[in-house]
N, CA, C and O of each residue as an XYZ file, in Angstrom:
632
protein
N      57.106     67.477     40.925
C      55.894     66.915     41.467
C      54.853     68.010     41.662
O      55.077     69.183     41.963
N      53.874     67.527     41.477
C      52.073     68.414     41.677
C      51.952     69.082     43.355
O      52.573     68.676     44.338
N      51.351     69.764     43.319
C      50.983     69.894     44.764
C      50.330     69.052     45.898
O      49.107     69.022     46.031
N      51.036     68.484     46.574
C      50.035     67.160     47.379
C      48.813     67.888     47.680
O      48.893     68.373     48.809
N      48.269     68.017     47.394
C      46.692     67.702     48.161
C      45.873     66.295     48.686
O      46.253     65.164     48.383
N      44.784     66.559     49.456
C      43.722     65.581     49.940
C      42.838     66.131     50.342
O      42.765     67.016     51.195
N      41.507     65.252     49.283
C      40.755     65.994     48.894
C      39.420     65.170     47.797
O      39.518     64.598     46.711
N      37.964     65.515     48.896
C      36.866     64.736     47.913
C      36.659     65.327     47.022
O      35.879     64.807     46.224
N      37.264     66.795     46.652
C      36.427     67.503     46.011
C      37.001     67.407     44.276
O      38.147     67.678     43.916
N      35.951     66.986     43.441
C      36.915     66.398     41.922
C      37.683     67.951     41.736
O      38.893     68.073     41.543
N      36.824     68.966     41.827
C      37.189     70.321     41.093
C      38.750     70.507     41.711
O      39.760     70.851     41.098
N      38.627     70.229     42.858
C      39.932     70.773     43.459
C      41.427     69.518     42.775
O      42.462     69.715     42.137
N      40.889     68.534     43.242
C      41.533     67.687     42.289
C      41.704     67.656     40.752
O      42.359     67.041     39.910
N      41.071     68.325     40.801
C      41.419     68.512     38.460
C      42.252     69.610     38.382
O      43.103     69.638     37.493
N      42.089     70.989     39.573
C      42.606     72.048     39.800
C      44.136     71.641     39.970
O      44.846     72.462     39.390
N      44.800     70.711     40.534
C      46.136     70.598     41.044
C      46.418     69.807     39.936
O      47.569     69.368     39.942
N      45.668     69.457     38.900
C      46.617     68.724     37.526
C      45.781     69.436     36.474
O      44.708     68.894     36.209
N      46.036     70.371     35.936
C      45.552     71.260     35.212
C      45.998     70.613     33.619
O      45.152     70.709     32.730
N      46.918     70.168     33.403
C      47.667     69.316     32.436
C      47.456     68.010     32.258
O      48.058     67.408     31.369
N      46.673     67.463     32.987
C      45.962     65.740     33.401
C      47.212     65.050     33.660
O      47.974     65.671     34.401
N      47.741     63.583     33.111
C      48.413     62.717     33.471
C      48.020     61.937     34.182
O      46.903     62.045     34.687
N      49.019     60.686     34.482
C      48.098     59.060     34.497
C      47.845     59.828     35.732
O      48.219     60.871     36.267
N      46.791     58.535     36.007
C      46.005     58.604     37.485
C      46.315     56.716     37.658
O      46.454     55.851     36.793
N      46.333     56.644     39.162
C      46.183     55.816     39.855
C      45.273     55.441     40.659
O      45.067     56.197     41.608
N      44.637     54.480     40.581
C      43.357     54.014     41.509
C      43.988     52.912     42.816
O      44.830     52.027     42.661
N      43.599     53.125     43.526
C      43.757     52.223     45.011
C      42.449     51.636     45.242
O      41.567     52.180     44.578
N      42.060     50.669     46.003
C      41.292     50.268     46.940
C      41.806     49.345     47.947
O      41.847     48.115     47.917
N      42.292     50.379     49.076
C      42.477     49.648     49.909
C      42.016     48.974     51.048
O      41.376     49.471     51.974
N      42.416     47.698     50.910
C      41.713     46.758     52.362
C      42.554     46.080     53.041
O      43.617     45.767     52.505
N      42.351     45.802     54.012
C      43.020     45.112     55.167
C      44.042     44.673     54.678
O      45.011     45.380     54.957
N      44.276     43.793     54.050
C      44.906     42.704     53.430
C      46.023     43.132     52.130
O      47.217     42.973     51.877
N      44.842     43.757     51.518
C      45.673     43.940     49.885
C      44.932     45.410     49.310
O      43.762     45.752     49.485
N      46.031     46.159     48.559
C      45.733     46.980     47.657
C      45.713     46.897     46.596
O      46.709     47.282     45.983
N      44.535     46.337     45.838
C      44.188     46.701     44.601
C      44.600     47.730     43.796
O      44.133     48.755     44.291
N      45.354     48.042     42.623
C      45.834     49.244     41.993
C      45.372     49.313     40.276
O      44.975     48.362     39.602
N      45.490     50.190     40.000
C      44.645     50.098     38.856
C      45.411     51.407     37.596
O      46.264     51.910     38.328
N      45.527     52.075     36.353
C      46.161     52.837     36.188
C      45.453     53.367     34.794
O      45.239     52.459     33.991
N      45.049     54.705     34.373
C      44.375     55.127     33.251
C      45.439     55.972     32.466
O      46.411     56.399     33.089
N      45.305     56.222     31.184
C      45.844     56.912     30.801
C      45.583     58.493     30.685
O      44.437     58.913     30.850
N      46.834     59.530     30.350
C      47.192     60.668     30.870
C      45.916     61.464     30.477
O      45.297     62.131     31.306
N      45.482     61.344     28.918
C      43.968     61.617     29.125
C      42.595     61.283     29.433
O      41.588     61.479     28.754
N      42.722     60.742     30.575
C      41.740     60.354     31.248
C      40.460     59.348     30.790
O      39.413     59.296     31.437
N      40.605     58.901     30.098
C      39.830     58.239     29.434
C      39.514     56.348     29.783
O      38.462     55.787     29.478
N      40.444     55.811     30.317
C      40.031     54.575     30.363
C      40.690     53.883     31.742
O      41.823     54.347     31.612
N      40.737     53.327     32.605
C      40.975     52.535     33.387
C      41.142     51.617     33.455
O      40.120     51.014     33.129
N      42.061     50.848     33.767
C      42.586     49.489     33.747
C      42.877     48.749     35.159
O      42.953     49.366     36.222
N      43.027     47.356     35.033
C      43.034     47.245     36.456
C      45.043     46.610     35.807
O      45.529     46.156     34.771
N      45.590     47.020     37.337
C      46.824     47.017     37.284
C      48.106     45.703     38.007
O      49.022     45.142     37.407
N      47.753     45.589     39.214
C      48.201     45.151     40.432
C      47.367     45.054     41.219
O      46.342     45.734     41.279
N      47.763     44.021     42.069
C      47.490     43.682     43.447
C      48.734     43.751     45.089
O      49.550     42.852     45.291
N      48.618     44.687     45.810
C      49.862     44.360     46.552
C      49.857     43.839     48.090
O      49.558     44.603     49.008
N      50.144     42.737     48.261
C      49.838     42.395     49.859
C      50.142     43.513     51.168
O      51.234     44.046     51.368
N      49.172     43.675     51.812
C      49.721     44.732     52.826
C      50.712     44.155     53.885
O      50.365     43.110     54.434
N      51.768     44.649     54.194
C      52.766     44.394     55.471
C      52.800     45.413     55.969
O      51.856     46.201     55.920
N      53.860     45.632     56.547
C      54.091     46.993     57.322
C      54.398     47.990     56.121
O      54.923     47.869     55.014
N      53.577     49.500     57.173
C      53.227     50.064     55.807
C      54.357     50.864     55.327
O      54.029     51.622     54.414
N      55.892     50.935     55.754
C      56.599     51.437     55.416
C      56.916     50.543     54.206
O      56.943     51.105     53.111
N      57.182     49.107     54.270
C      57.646     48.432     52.818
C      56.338     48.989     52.236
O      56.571     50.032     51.625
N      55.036     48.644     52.218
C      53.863     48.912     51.238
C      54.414     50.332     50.650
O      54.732     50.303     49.461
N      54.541     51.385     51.238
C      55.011     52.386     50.932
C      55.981     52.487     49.716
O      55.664     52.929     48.612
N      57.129     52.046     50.049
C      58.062     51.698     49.210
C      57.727     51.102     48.017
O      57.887     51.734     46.973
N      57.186     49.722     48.007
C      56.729     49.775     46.843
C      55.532     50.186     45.890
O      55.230     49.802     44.760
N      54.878     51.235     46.872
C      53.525     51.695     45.959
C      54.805     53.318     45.345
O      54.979     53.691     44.184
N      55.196     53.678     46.132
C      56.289     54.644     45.375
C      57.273     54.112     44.218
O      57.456     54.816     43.225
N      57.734     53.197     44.317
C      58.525     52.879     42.966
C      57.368     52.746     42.256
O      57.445     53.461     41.257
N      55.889     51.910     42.334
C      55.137     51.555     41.245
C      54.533     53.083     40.521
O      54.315     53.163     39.312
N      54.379     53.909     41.204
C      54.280     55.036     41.329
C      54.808     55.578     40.165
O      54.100     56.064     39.283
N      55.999     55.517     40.122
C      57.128     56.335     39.931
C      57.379     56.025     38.223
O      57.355     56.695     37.190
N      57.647     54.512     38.627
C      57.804     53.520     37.388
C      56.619     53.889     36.407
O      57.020     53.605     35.279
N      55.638     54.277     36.357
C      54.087     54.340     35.801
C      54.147     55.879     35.461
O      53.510     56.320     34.505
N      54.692     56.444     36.022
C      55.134     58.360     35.782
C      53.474     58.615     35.976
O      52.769     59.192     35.148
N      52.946     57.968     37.451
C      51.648     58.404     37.780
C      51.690     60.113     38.064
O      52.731     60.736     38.269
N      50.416     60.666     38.029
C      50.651     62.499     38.585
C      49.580     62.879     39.620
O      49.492     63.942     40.235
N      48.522     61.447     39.713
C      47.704     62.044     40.678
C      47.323     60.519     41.140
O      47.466     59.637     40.293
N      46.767     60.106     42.653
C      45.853     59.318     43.198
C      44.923     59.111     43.404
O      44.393     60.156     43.783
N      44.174     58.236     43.411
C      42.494     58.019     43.326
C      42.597     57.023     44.579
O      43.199     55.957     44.446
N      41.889     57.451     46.031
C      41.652     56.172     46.603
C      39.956     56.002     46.872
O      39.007     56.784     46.918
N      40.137     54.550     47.020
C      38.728     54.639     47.400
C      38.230     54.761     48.968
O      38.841     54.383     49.968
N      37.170     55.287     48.902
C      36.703     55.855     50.519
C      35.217     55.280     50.518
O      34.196     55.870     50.164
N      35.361     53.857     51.049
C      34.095     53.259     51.671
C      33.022     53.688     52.879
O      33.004     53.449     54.086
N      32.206     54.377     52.058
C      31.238     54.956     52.840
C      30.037     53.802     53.429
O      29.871     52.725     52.855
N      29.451     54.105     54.336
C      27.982     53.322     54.661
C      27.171     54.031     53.607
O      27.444     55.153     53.181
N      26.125     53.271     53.210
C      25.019     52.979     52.511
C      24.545     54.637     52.593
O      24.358     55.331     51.594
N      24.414     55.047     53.836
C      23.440     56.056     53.701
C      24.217     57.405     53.560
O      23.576     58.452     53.468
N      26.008     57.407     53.535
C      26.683     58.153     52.890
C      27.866     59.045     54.039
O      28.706     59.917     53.816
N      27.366     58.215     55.518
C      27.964     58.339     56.721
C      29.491     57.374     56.949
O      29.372     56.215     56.552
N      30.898     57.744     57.546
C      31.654     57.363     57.685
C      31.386     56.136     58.544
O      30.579     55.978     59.460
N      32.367     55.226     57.952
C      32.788     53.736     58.356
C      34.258     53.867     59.044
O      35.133     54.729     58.958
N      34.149     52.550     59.818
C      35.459     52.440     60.172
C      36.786     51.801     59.021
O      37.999     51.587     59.018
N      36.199     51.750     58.581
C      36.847     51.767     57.278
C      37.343     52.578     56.484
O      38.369     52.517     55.806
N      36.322     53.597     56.628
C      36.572     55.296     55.716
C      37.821     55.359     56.518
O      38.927     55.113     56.036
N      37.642     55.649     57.589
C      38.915     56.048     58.527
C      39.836     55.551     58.450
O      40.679     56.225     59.043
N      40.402     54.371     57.890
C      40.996     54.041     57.175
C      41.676     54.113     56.324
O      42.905     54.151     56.250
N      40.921     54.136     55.624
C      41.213     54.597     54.237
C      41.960     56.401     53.985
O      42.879     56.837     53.291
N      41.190     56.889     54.750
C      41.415     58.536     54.914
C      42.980     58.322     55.480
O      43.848     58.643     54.669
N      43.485     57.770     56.899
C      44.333     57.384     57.382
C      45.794     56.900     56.473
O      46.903     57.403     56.291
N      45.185     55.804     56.095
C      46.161     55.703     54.441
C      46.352     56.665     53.571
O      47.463     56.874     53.082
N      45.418     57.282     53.311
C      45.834     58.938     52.278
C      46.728     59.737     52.518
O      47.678     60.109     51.829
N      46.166     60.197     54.269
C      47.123     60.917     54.810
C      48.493     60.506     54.858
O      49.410     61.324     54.783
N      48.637     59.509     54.955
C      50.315     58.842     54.803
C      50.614     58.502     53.797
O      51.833     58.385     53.675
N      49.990     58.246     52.872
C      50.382     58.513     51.338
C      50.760     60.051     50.302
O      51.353     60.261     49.244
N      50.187     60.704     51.105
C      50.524     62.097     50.742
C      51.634     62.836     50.693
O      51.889     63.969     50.284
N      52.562     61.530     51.446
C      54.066     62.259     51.569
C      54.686     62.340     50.323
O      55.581     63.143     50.062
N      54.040     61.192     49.242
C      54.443     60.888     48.504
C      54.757     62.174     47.534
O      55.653     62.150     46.690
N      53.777     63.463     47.800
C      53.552     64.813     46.988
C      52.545     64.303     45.887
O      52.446     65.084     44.941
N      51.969     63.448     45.825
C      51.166     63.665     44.354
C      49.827     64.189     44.860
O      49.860     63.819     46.034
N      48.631     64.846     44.685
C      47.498     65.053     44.340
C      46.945     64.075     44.595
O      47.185     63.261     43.702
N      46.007     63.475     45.693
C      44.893     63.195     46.365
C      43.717     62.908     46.331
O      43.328     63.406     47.388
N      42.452     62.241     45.650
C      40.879     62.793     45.535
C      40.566     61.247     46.494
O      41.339     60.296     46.615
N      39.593     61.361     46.910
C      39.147     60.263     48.090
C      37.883     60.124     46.973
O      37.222     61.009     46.429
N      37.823     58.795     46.865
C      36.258     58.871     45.867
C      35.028     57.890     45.889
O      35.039     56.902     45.156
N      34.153     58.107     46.576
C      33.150     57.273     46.703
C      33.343     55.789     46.335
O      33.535     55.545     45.144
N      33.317     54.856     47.140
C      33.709     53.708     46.387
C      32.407     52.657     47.093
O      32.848     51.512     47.194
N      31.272     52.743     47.483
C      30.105     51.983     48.296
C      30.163     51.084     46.995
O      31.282     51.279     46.521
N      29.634     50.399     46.388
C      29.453     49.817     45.036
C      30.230     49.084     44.299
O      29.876     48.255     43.461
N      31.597     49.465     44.689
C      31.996     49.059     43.408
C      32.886     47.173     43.549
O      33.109     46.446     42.581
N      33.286     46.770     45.368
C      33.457     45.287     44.997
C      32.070     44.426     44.752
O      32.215     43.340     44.190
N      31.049     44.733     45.042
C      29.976     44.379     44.866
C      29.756     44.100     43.040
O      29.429     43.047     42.493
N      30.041     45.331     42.451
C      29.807     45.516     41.442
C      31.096     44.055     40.479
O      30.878     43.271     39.555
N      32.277     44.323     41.289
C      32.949     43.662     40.443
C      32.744     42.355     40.806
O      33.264     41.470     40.127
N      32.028     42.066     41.827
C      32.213     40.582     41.948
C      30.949     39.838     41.532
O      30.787     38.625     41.392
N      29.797     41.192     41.310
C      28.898     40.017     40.334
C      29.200     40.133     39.000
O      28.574     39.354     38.280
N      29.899     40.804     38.506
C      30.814     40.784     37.083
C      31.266     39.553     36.713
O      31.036     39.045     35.616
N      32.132     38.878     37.908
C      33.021     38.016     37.881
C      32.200     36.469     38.236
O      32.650     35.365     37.931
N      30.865     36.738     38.969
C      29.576     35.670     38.743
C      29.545     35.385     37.711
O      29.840     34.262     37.300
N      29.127     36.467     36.926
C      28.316     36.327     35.513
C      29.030     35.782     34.943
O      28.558     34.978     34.140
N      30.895     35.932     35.048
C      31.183     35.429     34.268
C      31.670     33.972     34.209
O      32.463     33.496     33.396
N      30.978     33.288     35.337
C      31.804     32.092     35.715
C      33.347     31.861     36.239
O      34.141     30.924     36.158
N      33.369     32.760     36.633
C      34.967     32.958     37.516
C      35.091     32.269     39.006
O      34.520     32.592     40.047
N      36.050     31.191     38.749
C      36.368     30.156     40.235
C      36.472     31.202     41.317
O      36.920     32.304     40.999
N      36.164     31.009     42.366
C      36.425     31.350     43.665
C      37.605     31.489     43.876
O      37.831     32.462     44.595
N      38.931     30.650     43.398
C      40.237     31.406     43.846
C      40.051     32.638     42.282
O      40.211     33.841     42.491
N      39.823     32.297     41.297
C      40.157     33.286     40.227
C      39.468     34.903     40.989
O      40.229     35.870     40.972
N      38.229     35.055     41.535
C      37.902     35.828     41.769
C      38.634     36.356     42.874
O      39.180     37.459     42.821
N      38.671     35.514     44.004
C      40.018     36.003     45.240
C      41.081     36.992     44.535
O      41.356     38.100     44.997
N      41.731     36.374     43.181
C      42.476     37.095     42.747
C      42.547     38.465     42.334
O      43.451     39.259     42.589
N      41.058     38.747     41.386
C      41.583     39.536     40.192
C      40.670     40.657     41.261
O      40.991     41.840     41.154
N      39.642     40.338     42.196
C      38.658     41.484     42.987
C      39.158     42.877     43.445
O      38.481     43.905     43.430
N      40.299     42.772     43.809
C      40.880     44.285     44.198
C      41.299     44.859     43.021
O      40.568     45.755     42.600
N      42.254     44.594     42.388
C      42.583     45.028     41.536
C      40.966     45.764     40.270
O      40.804     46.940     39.943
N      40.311     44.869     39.976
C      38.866     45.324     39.573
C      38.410     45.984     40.119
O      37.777     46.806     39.457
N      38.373     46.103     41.173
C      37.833     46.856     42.314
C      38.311     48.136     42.020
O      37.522     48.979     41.593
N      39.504     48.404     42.190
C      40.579     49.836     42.344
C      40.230     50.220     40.696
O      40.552     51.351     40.332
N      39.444     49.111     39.488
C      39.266     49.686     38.149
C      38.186     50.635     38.515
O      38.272     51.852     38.678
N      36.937     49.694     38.632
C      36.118     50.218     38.942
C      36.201     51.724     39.718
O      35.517     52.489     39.038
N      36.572     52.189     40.469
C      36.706     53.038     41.601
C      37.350     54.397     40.549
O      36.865     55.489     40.250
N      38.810     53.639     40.145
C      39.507     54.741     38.718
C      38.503     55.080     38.255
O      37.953     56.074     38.729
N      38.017     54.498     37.358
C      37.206     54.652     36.299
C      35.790     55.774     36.516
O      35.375     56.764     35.915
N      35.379     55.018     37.666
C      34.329     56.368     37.962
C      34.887     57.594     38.261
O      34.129     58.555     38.131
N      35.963     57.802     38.612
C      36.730     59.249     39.365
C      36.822     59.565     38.056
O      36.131     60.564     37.855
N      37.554     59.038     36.688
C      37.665     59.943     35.207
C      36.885     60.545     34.937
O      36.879     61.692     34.492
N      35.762     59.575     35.262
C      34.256     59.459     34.383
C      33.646     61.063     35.077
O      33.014     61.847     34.369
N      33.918     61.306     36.322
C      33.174     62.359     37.205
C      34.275     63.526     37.194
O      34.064     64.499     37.919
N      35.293     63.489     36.511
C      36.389     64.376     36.717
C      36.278     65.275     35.139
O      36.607     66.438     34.903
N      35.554     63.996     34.013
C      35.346     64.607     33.033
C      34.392     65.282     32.804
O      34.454     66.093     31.880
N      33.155     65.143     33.620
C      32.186     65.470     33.012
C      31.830     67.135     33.288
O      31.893     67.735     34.361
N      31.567     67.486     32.390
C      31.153     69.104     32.286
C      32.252     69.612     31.417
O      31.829     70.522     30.704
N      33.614     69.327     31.207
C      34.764     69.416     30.451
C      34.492     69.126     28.762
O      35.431     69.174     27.968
């Protein structure tokens, strides 16, 4: 396993996987974690899973086998900021979840995520998607979205 880190910073995060490998996207909320999974060269994002939250020792458990099963090497969560770029009670959250995900040993990046259910759910307008269909597929899109920009910002200058 990589060096756990946690950590906004992409550089430091590209630094602890010098070799790339899959990445995993989260967005987690109250309820459910959205998961999402790109391939080892960084290039595309997919949306993956959805997992109901319980107590977070089972969640645990099974975000580690999914983990594991996927031969993920680094984490992407998302960190819901306010608008003007100031912590939410939510961030705290979210940060909170990292930190206890970190046991896991993989590599860490917390990554701007203001935008992106917004983004996926007028996606899922446009596209005429029922109200339960969208209930469904939103986190998981969500945690794409979120991946996808962390590649996108992890690649660039490379």
């Amino acid at each position: 396993m990589t060096e756990a880190i946690l950590t906004s910073d992409r550089a430091a995060f590209r630094a602890a996987l010098p070799h790339g490998g899959r990445l995993i996207g989260m967005d987690v909320g109250s309820k459910t974690i959205g998961l999402a999974l790109c391939d080892a060269g960084w290039s595309i994002a997919s949306p993956a899973h959805t997992v109901s939250r319980g107590k977070f020792s089972k969640d645990k458990i099974a975000l580690a086998a999914f983990i594991e099963q996927q031969q993920v090497k680094g984490i992407v969560i998302g960190l819901p900021l306010n608008l003007d770029g100031s912590e939410s009670p939510r961030s705290q959250a979210s940060r909170a979840f990292a930190r206890n995900i970190a046991a896991l040993g993989h590599p860490i990046l917390l990554w701007d995520e203001r935008w992106s259910t917004q983004a996926v759910t007028r996606t899922l307008l446009e596209a005429d998607a029922s109200r339960a269909r969208r209930g469904e597929l939103v986190d998981k899109l969500a945690a794409s979205y979120i991946l996808q920009g962390a590649i996108d910002g992890l690649m660039a200058g490379f």
